[in-house]
C-alpha positions in Angstrom: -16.2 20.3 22.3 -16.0 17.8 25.0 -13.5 14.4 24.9 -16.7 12.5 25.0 -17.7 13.8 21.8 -14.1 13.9 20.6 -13.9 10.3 21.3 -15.0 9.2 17.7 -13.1 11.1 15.5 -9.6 9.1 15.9 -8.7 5.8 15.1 -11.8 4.0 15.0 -11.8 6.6 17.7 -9.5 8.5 19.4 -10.2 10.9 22.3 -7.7 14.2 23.0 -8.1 15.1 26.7 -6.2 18.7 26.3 -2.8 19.3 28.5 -2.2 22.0 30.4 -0.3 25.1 28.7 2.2 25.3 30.9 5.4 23.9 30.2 6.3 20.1 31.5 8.6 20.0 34.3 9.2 16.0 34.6 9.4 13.8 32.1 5.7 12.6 30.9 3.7 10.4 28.2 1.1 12.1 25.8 -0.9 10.7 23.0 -1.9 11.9 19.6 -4.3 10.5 16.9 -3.0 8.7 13.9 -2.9 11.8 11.3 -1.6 14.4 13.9 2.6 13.5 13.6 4.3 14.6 16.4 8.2 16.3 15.9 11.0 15.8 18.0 10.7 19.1 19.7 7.2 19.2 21.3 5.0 20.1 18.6 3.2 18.8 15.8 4.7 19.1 12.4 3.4 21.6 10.1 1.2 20.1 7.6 -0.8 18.3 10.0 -1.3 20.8 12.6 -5.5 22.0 12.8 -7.2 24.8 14.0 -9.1 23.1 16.2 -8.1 19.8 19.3 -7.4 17.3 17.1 -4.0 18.5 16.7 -3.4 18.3 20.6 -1.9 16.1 22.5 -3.9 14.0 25.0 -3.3 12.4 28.5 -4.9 9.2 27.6 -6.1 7.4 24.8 -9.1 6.4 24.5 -10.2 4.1 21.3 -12.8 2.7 19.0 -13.0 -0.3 16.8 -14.2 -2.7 15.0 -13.2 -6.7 15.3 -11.0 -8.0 12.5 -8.2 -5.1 12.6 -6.1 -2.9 13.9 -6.6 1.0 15.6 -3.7 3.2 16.4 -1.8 6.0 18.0 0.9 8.1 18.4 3.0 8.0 22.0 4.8 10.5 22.6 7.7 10.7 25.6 8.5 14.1 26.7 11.6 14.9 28.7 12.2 18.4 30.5 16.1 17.5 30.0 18.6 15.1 28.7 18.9 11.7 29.9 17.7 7.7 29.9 14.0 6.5 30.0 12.2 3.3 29.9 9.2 2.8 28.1 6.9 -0.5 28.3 3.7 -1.2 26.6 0.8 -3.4 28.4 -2.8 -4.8 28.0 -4.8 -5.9 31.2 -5.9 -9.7 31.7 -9.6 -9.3 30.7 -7.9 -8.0 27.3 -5.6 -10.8 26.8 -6.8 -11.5 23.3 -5.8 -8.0 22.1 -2.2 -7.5 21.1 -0.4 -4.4 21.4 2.9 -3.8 19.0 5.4 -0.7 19.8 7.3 1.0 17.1 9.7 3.8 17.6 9.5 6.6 14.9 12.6 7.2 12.8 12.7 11.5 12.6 14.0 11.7 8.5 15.2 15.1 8.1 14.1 16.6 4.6 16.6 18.4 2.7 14.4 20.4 0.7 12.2 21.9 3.8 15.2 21.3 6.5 12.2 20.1 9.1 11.7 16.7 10.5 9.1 14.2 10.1 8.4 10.9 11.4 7.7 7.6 9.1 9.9 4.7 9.3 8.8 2.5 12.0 11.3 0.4 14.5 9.5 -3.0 16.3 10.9 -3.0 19.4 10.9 -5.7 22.3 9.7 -4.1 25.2 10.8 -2.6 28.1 12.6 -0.2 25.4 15.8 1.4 27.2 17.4 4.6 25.6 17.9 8.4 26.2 16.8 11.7 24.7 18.8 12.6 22.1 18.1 9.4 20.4 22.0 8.5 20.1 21.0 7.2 16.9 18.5 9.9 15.0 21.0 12.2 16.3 18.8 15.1 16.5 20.2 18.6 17.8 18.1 19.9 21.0 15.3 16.7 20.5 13.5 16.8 23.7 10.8 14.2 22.2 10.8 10.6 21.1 7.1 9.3 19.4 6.2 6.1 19.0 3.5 4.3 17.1 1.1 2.1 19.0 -0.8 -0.6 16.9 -3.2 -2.7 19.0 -4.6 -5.9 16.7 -8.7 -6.4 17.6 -8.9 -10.5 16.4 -12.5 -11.4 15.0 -13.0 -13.5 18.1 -12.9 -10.5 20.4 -15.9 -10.2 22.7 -17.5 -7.0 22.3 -17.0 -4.4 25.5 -14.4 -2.4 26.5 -10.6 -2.9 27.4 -8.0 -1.4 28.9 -4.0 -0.8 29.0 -1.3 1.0 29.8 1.6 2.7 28.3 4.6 3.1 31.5 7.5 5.8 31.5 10.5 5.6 33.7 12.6 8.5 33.6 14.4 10.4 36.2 13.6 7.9 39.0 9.8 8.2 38.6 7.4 6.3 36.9 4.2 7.8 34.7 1.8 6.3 33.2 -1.0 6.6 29.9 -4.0 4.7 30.1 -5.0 3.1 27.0 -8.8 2.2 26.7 -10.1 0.3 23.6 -13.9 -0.1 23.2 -14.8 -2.9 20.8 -17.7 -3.2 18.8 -20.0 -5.7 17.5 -19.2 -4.9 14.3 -16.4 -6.9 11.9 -14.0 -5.9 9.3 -14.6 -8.2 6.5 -11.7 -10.6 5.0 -11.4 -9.3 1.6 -10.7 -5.5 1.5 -13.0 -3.4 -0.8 -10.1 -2.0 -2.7 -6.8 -3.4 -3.3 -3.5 -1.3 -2.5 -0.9 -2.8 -4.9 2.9 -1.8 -4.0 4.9 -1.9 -7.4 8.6 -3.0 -7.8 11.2 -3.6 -10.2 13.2 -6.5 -9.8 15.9 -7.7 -7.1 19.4 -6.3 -7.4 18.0 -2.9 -5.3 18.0 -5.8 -2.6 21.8 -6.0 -2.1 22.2 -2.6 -2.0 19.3 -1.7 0.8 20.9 -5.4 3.0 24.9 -4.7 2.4 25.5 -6.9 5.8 23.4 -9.9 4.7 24.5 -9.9 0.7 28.0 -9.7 1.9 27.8 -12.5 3.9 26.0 -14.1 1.0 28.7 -13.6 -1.7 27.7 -14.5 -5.5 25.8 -16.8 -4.1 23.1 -14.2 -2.6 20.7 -14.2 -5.1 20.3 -18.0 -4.5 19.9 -17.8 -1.4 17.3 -19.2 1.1 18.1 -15.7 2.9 17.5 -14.0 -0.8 14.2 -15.7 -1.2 13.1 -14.9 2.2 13.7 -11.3 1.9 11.3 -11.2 -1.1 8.7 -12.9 0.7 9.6 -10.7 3.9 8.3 -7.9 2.0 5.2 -9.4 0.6 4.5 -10.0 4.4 4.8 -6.5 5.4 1.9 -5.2 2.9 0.1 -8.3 3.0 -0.1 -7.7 7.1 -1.2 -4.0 6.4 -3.9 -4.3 3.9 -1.8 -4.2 0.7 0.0 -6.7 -2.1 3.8 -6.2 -3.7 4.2 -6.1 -6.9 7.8 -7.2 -8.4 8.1 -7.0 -11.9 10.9 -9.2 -12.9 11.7 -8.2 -16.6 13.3 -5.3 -17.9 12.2 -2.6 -20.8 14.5 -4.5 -23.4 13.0 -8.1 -22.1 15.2 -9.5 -20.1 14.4 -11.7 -17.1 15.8 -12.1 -13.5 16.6 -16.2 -13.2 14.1 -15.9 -9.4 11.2 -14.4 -12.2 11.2 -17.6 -14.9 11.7 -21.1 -15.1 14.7 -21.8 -17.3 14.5 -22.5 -20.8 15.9 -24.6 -23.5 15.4 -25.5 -27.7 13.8 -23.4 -29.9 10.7 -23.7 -32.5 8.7 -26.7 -31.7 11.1 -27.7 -29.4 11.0 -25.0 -26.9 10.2 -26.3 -23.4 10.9 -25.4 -19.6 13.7 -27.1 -18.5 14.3 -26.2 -14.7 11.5 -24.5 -12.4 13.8 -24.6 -8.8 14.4 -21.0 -8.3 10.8 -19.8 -9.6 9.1 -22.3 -7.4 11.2 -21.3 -4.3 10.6 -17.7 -5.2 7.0 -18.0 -5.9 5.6 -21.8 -4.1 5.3 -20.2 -1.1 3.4 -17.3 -2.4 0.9 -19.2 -4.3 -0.3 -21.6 -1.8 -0.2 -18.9 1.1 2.9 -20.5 3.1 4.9 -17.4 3.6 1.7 -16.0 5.2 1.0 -18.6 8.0 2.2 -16.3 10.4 -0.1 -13.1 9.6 -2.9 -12.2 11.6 -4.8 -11.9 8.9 -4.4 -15.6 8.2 -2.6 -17.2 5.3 -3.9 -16.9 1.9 -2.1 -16.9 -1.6 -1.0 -13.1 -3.3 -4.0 -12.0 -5.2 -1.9 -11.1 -8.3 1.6 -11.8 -10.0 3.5 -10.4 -12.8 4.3 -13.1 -15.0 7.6 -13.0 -16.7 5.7 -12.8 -20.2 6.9 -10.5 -22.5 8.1 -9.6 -26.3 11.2 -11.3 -25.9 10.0 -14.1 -23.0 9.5 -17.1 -23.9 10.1 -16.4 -27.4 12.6 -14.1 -29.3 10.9 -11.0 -30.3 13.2 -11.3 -33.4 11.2 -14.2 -34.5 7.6 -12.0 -35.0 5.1 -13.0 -37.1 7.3 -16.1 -37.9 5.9 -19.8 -36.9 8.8 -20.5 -34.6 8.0 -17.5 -32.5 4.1 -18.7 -32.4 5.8 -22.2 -31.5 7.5 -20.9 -28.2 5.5 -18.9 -27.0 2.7 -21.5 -27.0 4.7 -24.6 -25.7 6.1 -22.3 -23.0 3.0 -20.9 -21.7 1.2 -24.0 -22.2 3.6 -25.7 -19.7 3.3 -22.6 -17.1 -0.8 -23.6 -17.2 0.0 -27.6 -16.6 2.4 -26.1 -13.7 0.2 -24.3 -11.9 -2.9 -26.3 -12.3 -1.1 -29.2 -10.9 0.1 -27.6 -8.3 -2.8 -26.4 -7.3 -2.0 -22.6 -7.5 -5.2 -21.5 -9.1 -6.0 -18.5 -6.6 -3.6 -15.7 -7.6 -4.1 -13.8 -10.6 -1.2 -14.4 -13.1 -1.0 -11.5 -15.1 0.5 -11.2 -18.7 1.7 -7.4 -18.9 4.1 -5.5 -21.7 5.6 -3.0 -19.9 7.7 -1.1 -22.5 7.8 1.7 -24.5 9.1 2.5 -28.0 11.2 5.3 -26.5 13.3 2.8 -25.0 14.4 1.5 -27.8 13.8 -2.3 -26.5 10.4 -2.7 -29.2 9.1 -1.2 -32.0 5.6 -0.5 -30.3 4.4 0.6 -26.6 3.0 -2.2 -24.4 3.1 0.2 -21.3 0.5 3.7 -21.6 -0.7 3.0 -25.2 -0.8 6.6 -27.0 -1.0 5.5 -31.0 -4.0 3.3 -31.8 -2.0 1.0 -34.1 0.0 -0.7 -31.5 -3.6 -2.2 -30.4 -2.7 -4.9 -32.7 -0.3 -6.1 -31.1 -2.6 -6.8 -27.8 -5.2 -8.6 -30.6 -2.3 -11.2 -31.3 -1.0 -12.0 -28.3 -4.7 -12.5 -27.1 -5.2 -15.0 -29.7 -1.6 -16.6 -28.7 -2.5 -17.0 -25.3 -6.4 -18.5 -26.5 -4.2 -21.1 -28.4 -2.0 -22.1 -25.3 -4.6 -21.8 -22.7 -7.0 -25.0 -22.1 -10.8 -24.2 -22.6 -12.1 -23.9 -19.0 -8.4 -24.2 -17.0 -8.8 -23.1 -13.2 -5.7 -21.5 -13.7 -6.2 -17.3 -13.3 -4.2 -15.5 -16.6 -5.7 -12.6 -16.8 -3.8 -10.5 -19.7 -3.3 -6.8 -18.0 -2.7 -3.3 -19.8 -1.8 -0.3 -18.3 -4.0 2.4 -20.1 -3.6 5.9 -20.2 -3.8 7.8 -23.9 -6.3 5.7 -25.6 -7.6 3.9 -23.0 -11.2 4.7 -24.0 -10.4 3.6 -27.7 -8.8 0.5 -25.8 -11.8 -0.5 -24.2 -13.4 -1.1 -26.7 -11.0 -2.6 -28.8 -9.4 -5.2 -26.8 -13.0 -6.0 -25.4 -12.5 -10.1 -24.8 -8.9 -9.4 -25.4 -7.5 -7.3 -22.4 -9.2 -8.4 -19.1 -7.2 -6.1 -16.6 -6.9 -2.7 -16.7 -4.7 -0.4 -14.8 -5.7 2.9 -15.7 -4.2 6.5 -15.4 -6.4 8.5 -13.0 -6.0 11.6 -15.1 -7.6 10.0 -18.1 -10.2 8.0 -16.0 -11.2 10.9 -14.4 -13.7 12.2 -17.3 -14.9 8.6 -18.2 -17.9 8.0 -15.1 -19.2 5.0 -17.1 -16.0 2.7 -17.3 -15.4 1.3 -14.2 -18.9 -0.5 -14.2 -19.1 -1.2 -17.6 -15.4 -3.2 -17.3 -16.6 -5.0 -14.0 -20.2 -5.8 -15.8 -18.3 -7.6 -18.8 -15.9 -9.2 -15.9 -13.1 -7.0 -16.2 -10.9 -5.9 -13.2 -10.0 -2.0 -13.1 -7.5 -0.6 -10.9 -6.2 3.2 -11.4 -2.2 4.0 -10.6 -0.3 7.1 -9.3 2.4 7.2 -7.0 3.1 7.7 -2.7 3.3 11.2 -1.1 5.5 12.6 0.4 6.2 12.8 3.9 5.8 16.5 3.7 2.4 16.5 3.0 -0.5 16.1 5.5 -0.7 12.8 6.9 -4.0 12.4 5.5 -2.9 12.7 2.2 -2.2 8.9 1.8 -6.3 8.4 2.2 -7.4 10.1 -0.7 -5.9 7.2 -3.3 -8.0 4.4 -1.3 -10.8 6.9 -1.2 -11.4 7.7 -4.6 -10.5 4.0 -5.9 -13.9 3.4 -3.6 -15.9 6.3 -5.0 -14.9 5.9 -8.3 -16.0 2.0 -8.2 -12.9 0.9 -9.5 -11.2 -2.5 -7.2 -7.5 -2.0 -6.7 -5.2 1.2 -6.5 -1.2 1.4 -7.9 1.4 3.2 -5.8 3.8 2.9 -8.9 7.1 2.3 -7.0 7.1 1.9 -3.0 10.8 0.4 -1.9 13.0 3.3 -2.7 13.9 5.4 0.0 17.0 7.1 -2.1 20.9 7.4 -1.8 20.0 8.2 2.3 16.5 8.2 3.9 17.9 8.3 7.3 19.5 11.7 7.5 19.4 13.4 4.2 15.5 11.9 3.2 13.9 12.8 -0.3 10.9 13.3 1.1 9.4 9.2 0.6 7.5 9.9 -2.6 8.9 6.4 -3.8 8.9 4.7 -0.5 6.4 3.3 1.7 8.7 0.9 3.4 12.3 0.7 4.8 15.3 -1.7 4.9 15.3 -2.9 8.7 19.1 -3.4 8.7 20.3 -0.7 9.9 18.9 -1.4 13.2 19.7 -5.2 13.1 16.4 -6.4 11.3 17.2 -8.7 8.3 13.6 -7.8 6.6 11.6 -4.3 5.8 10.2 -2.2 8.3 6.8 -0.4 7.4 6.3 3.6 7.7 3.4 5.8 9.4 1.8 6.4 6.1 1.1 2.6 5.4 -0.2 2.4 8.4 -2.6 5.1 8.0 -3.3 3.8 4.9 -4.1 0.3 6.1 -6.5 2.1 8.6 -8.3 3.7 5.7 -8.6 0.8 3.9 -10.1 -1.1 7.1 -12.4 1.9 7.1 -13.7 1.8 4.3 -13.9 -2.0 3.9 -16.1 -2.1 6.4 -17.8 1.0 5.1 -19.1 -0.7 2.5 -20.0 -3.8 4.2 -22.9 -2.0 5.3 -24.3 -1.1 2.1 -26.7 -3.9 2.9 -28.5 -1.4 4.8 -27.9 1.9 2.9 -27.8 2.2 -0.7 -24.0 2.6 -1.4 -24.7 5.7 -3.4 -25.7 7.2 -0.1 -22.8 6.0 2.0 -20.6 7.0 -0.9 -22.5 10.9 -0.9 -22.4 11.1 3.0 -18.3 10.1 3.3 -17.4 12.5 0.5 -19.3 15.5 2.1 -17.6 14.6 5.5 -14.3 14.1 4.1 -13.6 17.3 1.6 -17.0 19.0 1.0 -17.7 17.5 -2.4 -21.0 15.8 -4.1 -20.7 12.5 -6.0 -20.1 14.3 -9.3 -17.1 16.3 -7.8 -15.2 13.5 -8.0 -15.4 13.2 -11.7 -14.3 15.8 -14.3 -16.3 17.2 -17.4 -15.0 15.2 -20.8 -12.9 17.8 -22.4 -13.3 18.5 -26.1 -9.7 17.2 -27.1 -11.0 14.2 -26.3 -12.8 13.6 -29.2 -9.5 14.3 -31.2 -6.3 11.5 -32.2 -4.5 11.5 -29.2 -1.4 12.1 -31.0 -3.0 15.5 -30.9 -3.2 16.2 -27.2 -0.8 18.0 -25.1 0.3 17.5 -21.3 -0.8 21.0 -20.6 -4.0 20.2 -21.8 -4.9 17.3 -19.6 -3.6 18.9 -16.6 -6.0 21.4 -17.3 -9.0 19.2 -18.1 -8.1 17.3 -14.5 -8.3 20.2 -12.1 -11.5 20.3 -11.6 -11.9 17.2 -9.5 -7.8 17.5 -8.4 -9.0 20.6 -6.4 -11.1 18.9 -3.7 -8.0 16.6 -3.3 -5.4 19.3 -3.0 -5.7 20.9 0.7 -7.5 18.1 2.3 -8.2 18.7 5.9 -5.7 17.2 8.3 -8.9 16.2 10.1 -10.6 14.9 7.1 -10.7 11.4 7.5 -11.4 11.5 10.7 -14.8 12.7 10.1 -15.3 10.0 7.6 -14.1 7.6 10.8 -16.5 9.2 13.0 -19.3 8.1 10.3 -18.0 5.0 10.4 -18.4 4.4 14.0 -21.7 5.9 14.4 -22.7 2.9 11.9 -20.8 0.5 13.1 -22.5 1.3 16.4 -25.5 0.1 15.2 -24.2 -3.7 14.4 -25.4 -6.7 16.5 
């Protein structure tokens, strides 16, 4: 295959132009696509290596985009020997509207495989200075540092084609990698055909991950303007790469973080909100899009909030079924409508969620993955609590949210008109075709959960959650915890299976640094945003039938599994073993994706995008 044809396969194209065999004798640049990670000793690691180019490295590279987004690389500097290098990043004058960022790649060593992989990303200001060993990664024998190249295509770029260059000094001489980006007609729309929610649990974890900055904080840290600008730090980082955070602020017994709630005081009738400083500092700038006015992708308000509503917020759950209990929680979330709706915060999703569970011994019935039917009730009451405290036609979004797994089927019909959000386990969702468009028909939203992979697995891996949000129809995805990195992600890593981002303060940044897989995954999601954008030419079934044959082989129906016959029984008669079993059948396509896999979808992609005026 030639590199012409090659070109389209990588990062809204990228084109391998093979080395050489023999081995380097002076220190040189090479590039690899997105999903082929490089290791610090000349290959490629493991899972992502192909039997075919697009695991090789490349002299040049040689990409293919859309407006509206960003396209991406690996760069890789190889040195024969020890010693210091230089390494700048640059875009020509006729692409002056183009912006290039530089990232070195952090090489986590896994304890359980004892092999390196690359994910946490560094910003750096360029010309970067350092040596191989990187003194910090403090790698035995590394003769290779990669870095990850984004280049930003704005919406106002003129189509044509643009070009760059990537510039090593090392040993006295200089080398260079030409970078050329071919931009197309074609635009990325604004809102992103599936949304990749990053879940959280409250803000102590914060202190731990920024030791330097609480420190200098005291007690007085988590009032801090430096506190409230970490949170809004990290909505930044996934709002910039296609994504939301998610921070629930409440915990399984009901209490609430002071940033999560405005403050309270009374009781009965009495019952009001008495202070709303440190929720309005935590969330004001989230709600009218001010922490945003810096993005690229222009500012806009969060799409979705936990509120701080729960069984013991803003009422004591010991109070149930009693008048006073009634009383608070309707003056209390009465005031939160007046609140917003004067403010003027009426674009974000506010989002009433229970997220306990009997076993925790907090409440005597499971808000979170309802498995007995009777608990429904409780869902029917608060729905009429909330019709009571909400004005008739308020711009103000509640939406009231339950994350449905067990009797989710039973649920949906149910808490029809009650429940208006549904976050639903894949498992379960899996055998049930119809439900997605039967929520969205009645004006539901439905999102499915699961968690991150690891680092260890293909780099591809990371596409198949936006993938099948898109073929199953559903409009959001839940990576169920994405900020933990464990006890040491630097040198003794877990593998990232709860972490998709990284504190920066280890290398003097006061905010989170992203990680190669949520950049891949942003890619994806560009993808297929713009993917289905051109459904106005092809039916979507078709574009759906034509990416899932190019990605893993399968049909439409492959991505669905048969409805098993327990189903039909209580579901305080089904087993674990059981539904994994009645979930394989569509798990199986996802299992050993390709490493190339979604660069064949990409290549689709283009070949349409091509075709855009």
């Amino acid at each position: 295959m030639s590199w012409l044809n090659l070109a389209r396969t990588v990062a809204l194209a990228f084109a391998l132009v093979l080395l050489p065999s023999s081995i380097a004798r002076a220190a040189e640049l090479q590039a690899l696509s997105e999903y082929s990670r490089p290791d610090p000793f000349g290959g490629v690691v493991t899972p992502d290596v192909t039997p075919d180019a697009h695991g090789h490295f490349a002299r040049a590279a040689m990409l293919e985009t859309a407006r509206g987004g960003y396209t991406s690389f690996h760069l890789v500097v190889k040195m024969p020997h020890p010693g210091p290098y230089a390494l700048s990043l640059s875009m020509d004058r006729e692409a002056a509207g183009l912006q290039a960022d530089l990232y070195r790649e952090w090489f986590h060593f896994v304890d359980s495989d004892k092999h390196y992989y690359p994910d946490a990303l560094i910003p750096l200001k360029q010309p970067y200075h350092s040596q191989i060993p990187e003194p910090d990664n403090r790698i035995p024998n590394q003769t290779v540092q990669a870095f990850w190249v984004d280049i930003w295509i704005p919406r106002q770029a003129q189509p044509g084609t643009y070009h760059g260059r990537a510039t090593l000094e090392a040993d006295g001489k200089a080398s260079e990698l030409p970078i050329e980006v071919k931009v197309l007609a074609a635009t990325i729309p604004d809102e992103d055909v599936i949304t990749m929610d990053h879940n959280s649990y409250g803000s102590s974890w914060l202190a731990g991950d920024y030791p330097n900055l609480s420190r200098k904080r005291s007690d007085a840290f988590f009032r801090s303007n430096e506190f409230f600008s970490l949170i809004h730090a990290y909505h930044r980082i996934f709002y910039e790469n296609h994504g939301e955070f998610h921070q629930l602020g409440y915990g399984h017994a009901g209490k609430v973080g002071p940033e999560y709630a405005p403050d309270l005081e009374g009781s009965g009738r009495r019952r009001h909100i008495s202070n709303w400083e440190l929720y309005d500092r935590h969330y004001g700038p989230l709600f009218d899009g001010s922490a945003f006015s810096e993005s690229r992708r222009g500012a806009r308000p969060i799409p979705f909030v936990y509120l701080p509503i729960n069984p013991e917020w803003p009422a004591s759950f010991l109070n149930w079924s009693e008048p006073g209990y009634e009383a608070e929680f309707v003056n209390v979330v009465s005031e939160m409508e007046s609140h917003f709706r004067e403010k003027g915060w009426t674009r974000t999703y506010l989002e009433v969620f229970f997220n306990h569970k009997k076993r925790y011994m907090g409440f005597p019935w499971d808000g979170d993955e309802v498995r007995f039917p009777a608990d429904n009730r409780y869902f029917l009451e608060y729905g009429r609590l909330l019709k009571k405290a909400l004005p008739a036609g308020t711009p103000v979004k509640f939406v009231f949210r339950a994350d449905a797994s067990w009797d989710m089927e039973k649920q949906f019909g149910e808490l029809a008109g009650v429940v208006n959000m549904w976050v639903a386990a894949g498992d379960v969702l899996s055998w049930l075709p119809e439900a997605p468009e039967m929520l969205r028909h009645r004006g539901d939203i439905i999102w499915y959960y699961s968690g991150p992979p690891s680092v260890a697995s293909p780099a591809v891996t990371i596409t198949r959650f936006p993938m099948r949000g898109w073929m199953w129809g559903v409009q959001g995805f839940v990576h169920w915890q994405t900020v933990d990195g464990g006890v040491d992600p630097w040198f003794h890593f877990n593998g990232g299976g709860t972490a998709l981002v990284y504190p920066g303060e280890r290398f003097g940044i006061e905010e989170p640094i992203p990680s190669v897989r949520l950049k891949i995954q942003r890619n994806c999601v560009q993808d297929l945003t713009l993917l289905d954008s051109f459904s106005h030419r092809k039916p979507i079934a078709e574009l759906k039938s034509d990416a899932a044959g190019l990605y893993n082989h399968t049909s439409l129906a492959d991505w669905w599994n048969p409805r098993p016959a327990f189903a039909n029984k209580p579901t305080s008669d089904w087993s674990g073993t059981a539904l994994g079993e009645a979930t394989r059948p569509a798990e199986s396509h996802l299992e050993k994706l390709d490493p190339s896999a979604w660069q064949k979808v990409r290549q689709y992609i283009l070949r349409l995008a091509a075709e855009e005026k």
